[in-house]
C-alpha positions in Angstrom: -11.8 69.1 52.8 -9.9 69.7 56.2 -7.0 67.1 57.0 -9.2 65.9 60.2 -12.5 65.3 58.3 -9.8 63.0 56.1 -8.9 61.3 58.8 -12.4 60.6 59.6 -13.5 59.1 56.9 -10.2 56.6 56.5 -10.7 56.2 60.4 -7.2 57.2 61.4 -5.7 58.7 64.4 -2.1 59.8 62.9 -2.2 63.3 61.9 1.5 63.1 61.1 1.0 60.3 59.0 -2.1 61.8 57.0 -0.4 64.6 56.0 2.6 62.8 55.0 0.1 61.0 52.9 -1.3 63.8 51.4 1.7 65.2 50.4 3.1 62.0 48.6 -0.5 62.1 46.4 0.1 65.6 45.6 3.5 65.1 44.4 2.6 62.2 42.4 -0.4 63.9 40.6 2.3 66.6 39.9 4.6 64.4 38.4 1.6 62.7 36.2 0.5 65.9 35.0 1.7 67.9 32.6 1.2 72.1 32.9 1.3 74.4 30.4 3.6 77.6 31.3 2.9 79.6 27.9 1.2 79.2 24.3 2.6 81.3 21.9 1.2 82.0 18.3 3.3 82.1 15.4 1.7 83.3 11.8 2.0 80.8 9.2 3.9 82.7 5.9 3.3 81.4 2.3 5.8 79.1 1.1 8.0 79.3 4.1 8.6 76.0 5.5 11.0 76.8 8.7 9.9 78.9 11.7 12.0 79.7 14.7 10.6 79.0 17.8 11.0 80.5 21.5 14.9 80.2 22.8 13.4 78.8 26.3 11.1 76.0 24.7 11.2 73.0 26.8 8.5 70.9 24.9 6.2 71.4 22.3 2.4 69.5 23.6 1.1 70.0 20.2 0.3 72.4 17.3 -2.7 73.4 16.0 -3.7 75.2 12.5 -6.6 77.3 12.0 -8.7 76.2 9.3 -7.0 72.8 9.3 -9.2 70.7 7.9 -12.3 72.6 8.8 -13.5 75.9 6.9 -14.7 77.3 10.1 -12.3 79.3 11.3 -11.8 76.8 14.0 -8.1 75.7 15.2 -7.3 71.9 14.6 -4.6 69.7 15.6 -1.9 69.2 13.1 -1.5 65.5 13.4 2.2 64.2 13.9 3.9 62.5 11.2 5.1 59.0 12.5 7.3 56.8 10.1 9.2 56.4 6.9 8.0 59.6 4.6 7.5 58.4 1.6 7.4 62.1 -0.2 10.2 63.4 -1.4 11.9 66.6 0.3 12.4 69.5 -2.1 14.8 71.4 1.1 17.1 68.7 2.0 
């Protein structure tokens, strides 16, 4: 959609005006949405607990497990552990 069919259907005159409009909305959907520079795959090792992860991680979105509760071969979401654990931790 063009800026002056915009300004048709709102019935305004200011061109100026609408575009300083649009730009606040675009900025503001920015800011509400999150993008995703990079995935990255790490493979799981047998009784390793730890894993380094990327020097230039900003934040992590989520992880996901293949086979994680599923025996299709699918990837899952490893839920996030909220709260007191009430296991006991065998590595300090």
């Amino acid at each position: 959609m063009k800026v002056q069919e915009l300004m048709e259907r709102v019935g305004s005159t200011n061109t100026g005006l609408m575009l300083a409009y649009i730009k606040d909305g675009l900025e503001e959907m920015n800011i509400d949405s999150e993008t995703i520079i990079e995935s990255v795959k790490l493979d799981i090792v047998k009784d390793q607990r730890n894993y380094d992860l990327p020097s230039d991680s900003v934040q992590i979105t989520g992880i996901r497990a293949k086979n994680h509760l599923n025996s299709n071969d699918d990837y899952a979401p490893v839920p996030r552990l909220i709260g007191k654990v009430f296991i006991g931790d065998s590595d300090g």
